[in-house]
N, C-alpha and C positions, 0 to 999 in steps of 0.2 A: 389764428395761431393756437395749438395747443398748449397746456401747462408744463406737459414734457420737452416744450421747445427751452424752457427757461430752466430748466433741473441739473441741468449741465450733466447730464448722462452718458449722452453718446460723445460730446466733445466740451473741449475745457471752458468753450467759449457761450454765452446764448445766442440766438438769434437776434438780430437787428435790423429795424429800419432807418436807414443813411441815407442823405444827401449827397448825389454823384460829389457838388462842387466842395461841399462842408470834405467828404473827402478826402479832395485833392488836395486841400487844404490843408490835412493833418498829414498827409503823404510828405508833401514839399519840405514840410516842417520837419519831417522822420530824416529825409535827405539831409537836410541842412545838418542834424543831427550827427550823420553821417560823415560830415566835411564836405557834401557837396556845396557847391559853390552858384548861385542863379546869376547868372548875366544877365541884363536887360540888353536891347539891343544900341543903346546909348552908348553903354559902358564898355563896347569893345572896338577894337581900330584895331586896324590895317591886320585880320585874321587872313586874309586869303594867304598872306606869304609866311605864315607860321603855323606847324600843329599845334593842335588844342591841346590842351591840360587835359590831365586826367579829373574826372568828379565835376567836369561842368554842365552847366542845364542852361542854355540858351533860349530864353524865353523870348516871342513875338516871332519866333521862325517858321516858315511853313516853308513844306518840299516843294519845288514848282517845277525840278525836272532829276532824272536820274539815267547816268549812262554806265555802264561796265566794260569793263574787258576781263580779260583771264588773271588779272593782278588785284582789283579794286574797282570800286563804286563810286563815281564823283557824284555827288551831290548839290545842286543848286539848291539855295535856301532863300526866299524873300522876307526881307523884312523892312518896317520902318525907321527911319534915323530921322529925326529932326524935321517931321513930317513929308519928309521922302522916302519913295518906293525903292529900294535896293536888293542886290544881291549876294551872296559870297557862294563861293564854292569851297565842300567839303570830301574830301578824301577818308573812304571809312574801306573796312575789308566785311563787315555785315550793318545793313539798315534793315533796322525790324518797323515795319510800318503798322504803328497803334494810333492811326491819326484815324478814328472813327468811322463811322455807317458811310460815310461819302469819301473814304479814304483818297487821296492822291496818287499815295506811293500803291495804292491797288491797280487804279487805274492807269498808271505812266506801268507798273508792270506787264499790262495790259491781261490783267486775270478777273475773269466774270465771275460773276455770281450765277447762284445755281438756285431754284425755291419758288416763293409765292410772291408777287411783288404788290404790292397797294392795295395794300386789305382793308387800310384806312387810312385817308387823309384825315389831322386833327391841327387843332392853332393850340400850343401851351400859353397857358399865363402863370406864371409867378409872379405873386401876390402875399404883401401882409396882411395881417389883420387880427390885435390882439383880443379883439371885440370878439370877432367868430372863436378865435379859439379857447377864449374861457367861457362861450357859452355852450360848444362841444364838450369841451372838459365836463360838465356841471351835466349836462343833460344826455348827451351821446356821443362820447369818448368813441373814438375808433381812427381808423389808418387810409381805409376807400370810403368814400361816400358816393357812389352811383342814384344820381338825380334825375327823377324823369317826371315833370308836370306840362303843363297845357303852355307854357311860356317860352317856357327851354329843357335842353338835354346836354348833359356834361359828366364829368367825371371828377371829383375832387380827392386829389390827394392831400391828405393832413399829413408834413414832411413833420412840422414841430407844432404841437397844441400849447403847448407854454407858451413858445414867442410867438404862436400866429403867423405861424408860416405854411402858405400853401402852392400848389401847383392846379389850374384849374385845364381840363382838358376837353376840349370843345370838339367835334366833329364838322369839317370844313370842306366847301363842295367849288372847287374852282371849278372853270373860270368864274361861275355863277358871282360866287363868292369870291371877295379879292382879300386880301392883308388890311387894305382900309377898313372896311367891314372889322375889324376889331381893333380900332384907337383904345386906347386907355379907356377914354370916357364910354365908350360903350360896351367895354368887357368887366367896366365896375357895376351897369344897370345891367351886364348878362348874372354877373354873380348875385347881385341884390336877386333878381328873379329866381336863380334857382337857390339860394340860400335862404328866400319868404321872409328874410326882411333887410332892410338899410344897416350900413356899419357905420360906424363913427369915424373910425381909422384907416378906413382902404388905402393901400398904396400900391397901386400896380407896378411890380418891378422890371418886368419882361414880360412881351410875345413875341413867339416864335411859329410857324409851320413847320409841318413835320409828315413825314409820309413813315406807316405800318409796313414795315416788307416782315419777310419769314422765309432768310436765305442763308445759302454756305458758300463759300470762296470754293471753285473750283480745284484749289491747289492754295495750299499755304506757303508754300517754296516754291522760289522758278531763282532761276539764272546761277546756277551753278549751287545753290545755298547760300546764294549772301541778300535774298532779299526774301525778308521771312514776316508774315499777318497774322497777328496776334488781334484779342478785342474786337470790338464793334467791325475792324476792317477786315476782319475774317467771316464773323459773321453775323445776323443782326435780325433781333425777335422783337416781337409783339412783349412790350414792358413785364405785364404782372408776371409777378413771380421773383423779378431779381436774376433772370435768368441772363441776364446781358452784361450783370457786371459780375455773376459769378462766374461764369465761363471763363471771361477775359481772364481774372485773376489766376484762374486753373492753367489760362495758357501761360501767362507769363509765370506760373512756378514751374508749368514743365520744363520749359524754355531756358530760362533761365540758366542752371546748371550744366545743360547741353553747351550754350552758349563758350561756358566758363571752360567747358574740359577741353573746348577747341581751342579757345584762348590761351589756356596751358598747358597745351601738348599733350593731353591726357588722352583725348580721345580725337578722331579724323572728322573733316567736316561731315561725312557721310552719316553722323549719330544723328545729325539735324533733322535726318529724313524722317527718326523715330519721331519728332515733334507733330509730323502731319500726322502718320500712321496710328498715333494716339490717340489727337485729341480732333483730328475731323471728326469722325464716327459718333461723338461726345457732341459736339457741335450740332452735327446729322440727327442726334437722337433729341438734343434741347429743343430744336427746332420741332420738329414734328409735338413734339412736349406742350410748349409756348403756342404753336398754333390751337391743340386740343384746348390748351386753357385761355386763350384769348374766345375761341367757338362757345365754353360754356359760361364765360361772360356775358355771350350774347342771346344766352338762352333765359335769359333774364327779362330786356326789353321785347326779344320774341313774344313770351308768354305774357307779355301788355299787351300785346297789340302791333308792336312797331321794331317786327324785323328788319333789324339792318340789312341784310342783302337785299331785301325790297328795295328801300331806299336807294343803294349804289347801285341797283342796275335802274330805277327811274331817273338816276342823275346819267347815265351811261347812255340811256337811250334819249338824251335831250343834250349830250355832246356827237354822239355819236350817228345815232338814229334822225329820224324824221324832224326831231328837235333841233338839231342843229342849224337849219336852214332859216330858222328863226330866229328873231331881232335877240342883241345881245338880254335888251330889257326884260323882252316878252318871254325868254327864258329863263331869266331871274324871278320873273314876276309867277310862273307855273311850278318852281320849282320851293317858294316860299309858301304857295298855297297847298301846296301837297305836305309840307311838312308840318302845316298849322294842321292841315285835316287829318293828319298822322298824331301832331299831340292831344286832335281833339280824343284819341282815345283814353288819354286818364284823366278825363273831365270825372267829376265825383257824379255826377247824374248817369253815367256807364260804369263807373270800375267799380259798385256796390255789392254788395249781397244781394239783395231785393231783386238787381239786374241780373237775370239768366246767362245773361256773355260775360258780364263783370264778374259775376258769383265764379264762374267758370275759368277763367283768367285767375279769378285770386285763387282757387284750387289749386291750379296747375302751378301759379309761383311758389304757393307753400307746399309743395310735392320737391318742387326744383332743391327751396333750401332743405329741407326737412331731410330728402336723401341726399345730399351734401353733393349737387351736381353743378353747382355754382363755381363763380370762378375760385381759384384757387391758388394761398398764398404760401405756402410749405410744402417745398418737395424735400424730404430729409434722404431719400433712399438715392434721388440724382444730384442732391447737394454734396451727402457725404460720399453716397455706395456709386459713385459709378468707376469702373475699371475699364483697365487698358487691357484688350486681348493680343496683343502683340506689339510687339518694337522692343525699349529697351529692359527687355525682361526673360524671365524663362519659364514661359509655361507648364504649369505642371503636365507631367507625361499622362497621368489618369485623368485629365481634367477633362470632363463629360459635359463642360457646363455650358460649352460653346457662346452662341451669341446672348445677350441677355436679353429678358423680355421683353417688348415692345413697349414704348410708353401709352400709358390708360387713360392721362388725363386727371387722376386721382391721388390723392398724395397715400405715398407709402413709406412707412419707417423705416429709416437704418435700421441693418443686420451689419454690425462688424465681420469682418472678412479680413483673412490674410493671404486669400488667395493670389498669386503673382498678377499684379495689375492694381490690386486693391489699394483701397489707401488705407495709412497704419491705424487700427483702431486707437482709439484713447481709454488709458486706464489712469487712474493715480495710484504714484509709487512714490514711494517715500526714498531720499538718496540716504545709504550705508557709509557712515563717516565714523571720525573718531570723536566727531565735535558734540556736545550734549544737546543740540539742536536739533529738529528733525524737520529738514524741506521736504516737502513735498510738491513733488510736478508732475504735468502729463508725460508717457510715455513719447508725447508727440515733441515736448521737450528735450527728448533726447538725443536727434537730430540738429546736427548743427547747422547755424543760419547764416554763416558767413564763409563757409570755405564747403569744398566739395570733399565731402567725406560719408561714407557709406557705413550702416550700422549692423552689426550683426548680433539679434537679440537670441541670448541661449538661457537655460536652465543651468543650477549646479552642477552639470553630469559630469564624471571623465572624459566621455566622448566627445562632450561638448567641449569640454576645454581645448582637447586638441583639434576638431575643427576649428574653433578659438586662433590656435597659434596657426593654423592654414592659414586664415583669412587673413590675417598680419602680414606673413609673410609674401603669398601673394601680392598682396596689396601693395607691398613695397614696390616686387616688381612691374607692376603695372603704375606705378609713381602717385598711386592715389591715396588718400586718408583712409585710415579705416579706424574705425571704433568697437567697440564690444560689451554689450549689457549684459552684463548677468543676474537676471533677475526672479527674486529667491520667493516661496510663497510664503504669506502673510504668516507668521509668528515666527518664521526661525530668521532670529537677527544676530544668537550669541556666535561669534568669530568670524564672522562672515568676511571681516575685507580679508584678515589675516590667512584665510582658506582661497578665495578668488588670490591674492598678490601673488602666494605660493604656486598656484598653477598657472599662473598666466606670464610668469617672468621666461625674457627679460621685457615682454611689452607691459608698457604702461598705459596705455590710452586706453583705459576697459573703468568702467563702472559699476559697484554693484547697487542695486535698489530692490528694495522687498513692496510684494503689494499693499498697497492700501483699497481695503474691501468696502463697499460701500451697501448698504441695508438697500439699495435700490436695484446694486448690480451685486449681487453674495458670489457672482463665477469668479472661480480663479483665471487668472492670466489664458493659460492653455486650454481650457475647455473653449474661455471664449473664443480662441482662436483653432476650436476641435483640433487641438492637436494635440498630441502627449510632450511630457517632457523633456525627450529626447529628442528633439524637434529643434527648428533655429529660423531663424527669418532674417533676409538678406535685406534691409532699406536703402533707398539711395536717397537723395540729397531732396528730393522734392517730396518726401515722404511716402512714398509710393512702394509697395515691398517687388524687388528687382526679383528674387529668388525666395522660394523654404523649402522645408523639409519637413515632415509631419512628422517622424518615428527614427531619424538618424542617418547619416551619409553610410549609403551602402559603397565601399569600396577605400581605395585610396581619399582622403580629404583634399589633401592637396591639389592634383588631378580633377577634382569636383569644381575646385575656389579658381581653378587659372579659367574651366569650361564658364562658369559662371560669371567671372568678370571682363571674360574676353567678348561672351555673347550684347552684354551690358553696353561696356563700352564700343565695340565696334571694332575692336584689335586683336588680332592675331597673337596668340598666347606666345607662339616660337621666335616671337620678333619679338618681344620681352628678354624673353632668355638667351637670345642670342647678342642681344644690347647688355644685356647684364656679362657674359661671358666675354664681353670683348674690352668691359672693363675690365 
């Protein structure tokens, strides 16, 4: 990670390394916060013949069948009671399936997957040990540790060096290898081995198996739009990077408010479709992403000696090939000695200086890091900058920009962007009040997080104002929220609400905030967003700019705000006005 990751520049937040489950954990707790309500499956009787409450979380439920017709989705759900296997059924009008890499509701939809499958078989261990990690701390603080000696090969993720919390990730060759092959006790002398020494504390908490794919759901919607994959069950990469729980998240904020404007008549189920038309491509492109950076991971042990694709096609050709026809043993037994004669290459008598192969070896590894071709944990430009080229948006008409670049494998910084598609850059602005207090938030702040409501950032102008009271009005008619920042640059604050309330009455839902400039970023607001003043940007709910304008609405405003929120939403502007008229 770079030092810029932590400057809070490009966004209000730093970067972090989380724990899926640590999480879900703070998640659940954010619900309950909420009023959600968690059921265990104990605590609920005789659900088949009554609807659910609103805000409940039925915990120990998994999908085990899904049928539709033209009205609704019933859903079978299994769950445990009192040490019995049961079921209920559940009547919903959409089931979004976020059940994981092995999703159910993927498979009862019957939608494949599309990509690279079994790049790697590995066994995880999660494991404590506060022994290792105050001796990390003290000596070699870090986040991967990639171990390769004459004993063993693994990968150790350091999740918490304080508590001694890790994940250790092993490389696994079934049938060869089976599950037994890692008990407890022998996945605490795999880590003694590659850690070089004994711990005092080990306590293995889990192993799991696990298969590497690098794919995308053929279709994120089928059955009319009421069964929609989000997450791991859309689609599912090779770890480093964070690339599998950021997506997710990107999908469920797109989703989300689609969701919401169907649920309140705002918008027709057909906005749904914008959900795939967005974020596959995003998906499509992580993917090919994650596989470049999982490949220059492996340009690591290459450059030892002990290419992996060696290895999985020697295990390939002893399942599959002429090996096969041999004893289960004698295949275990060929397949052990290949891989001791594989660590025999970083025995310290080859991987030296002195040694002409070793000298040659260590060269090539210190070229790998040295030109930064190693694996890679910061992608800022597909974390923040990736955009949407179509669905629920409106492309700019000059926009040249077409598809964006292919991914390098390389990590590349955020460029703020307001181009339609983009997501809202961050600035801090300080909120314009009467109070002798001065908050300051991100522009990302200004977006609200609880109701569907679209923001339209302007400049002080006149023109702005009254595209200002377009978008209002409009807005009404189309029955959606809208809001309005107007946001003033850095030193002029005297009269400022008493100038915005003046022009923007009778609406009240507008904000004014001035910039607050930072010695790291000196641009004002509009340059960062290369646009002039008389410029305006259309957000919607997921922060995403739906609509702008660089230099001012040429024409009618009105006229622009009904083209704009009709394309958005998916509605026909005349069927507003004609609902409005027949009130």
């Amino acid at each position: 990670m770079q030092p810029q990751d932590f400057e809070q520049v490009v966004s209000p937040a730093s970067v972090a390394h989380f724990s899926q489950y640590k999480l879900i954990s703070l998640l659940l707790k954010e619900l309950e916060n909420l009023s959600f309500k968690l059921c265990m499956s104990n605590e609920l009787e005789g659900l088949n013949h009554r609807p659910f409450q609103e805000r409940q979380l039925l915990m120990g439920h998994e999908c085990v069948s899904i049928k539709a017709n033209d009205d609704f989705i019933s859903v079978t759900a299994s769950f445990l009671k009192d040490g019995k296997r049961m079921e209920r059924n559940i009547r919903c009008n959409i089931i979004v399936g976020t059940d994981g890499a092995g999703s159910t509701v993927r498979k009862l939809a019957g939608i494949d997957m599309r990509g690279k499958r079994d790049l790697q078989k590995l066994v995880s261990v999660h494991f404590s040990s506060r022994d290792l990690g105050k001796y990390l701390l003290s000596e070699r603080p870090g986040m991967l540790f990639f171990i390769f000696n004459t004993e063993a090969i693994g990968v150790l993720v350091a999740h918490d060096l304080k508590q001694g919390e890790f994940v250790l990730q092993i490389p696994f060759y079934p049938p060869q290898q089976n599950l037994e092959d890692f008990s407890p006790e022998i996945c605490e002398e795999l880590i003694f081995k590659l850690v070089g020494r004994e711990l005092s504390d080990i306590n293995v908490i889990d192993i799991k198996p696990w298969v590497m794919h690098a794919e995308v759901a053929e279709k994120f919607i089928s059955c009319g739009n009421r069964i929609i994959l989000a997450g791991d069950a859309a689609h599912r990469f090779p770890p480093a990077g964070g690339f599998g729980m950021n997506t997710g998240i990107q999908d469920s904020h797109n989703l989300a408010w689609k969701i919401a404007s169907v649920v309140k008549g705002i918008a027709p189920s057909s906005i749904l479709h914008t959900y795939e038309t967005e974020r596959r491509p995003i998906a499509i492109f992580n993917t090919e992403l994650s596989i470049q950076n999982f490949k220059a991971a492996m340009t690591v042990p290459a450059a030892l000696g002990l290419d992996p694709t060696v290895a999985n096609s020697v295990h390939q050709v002893i399942n599959e090939g002429v090996g096969s026809i041999l004893p289960s043993g004698l295949q275990r037994a060929i397949l052990d000695g290949i891989f001791t004669i594989g660590r025999a290459q970083l025995s310290e008598s080859l991987l030296n200086e002195k040694n002409p192969l070793g000298s040659s070896r260590l060269a090539n590894l210190r070229r790998i890091f040295e030109e930064g071709k190693s694996l890679q944990l910061q992608f800022p430009a597909e974390d923040l900058g990736f955009r949407y080229l179509e669905g629920a948006l409106i492309p700019d008409t000059d926009d040249a920009l077409g598809a964006p670049e292919g991914p390098t494998g390389r990590r590349r910084d955020y460029v703020p962007s307001v181009d339609p598609g983009s997501r809202l850059p961050h600035m801090n602005v300080a909120i314009l009040s009467n109070s002798s207090s001065e908050v300051t938030i991100s522009t990302l702040d200004l977006i609200s997080g609880d109701k569907i409501e679209f923001l339209l950032i302007i400049a002080p102008a006149d023109s702005s104002y009254h595209l200002a009271h377009a978008a209002f009005k409009v807005a009404e008619e189309f029955k959606v929220s809208a809001r309005v920042c107007v946001l003033w640059p850095a030193g002029s604050v005297k009269q400022v609400e008493a100038g915005s309330k003046a022009l923007l009455t009778p609406w009240e839902n507008y904000i004014d905030v001035v910039e607050v400039k930072k010695s790291s970023n000196p641009s004002s607001w509009w340059d960062l967003c290369q646009m002039t003043d008389k410029g305006a940007i259309l957000v919607r709910p997921d922060e995403h700019v739906a609509w702008r304008v660089k230099s001012g609405v040429v024409g009618d405003p009105i006229t622009e705000m009904r083209r704009v929120f009709s394309a958005t939403l998916g509605v026909k502007p005349h069927n507003r006005r004609d609902q409005e008229a027949d009130r």
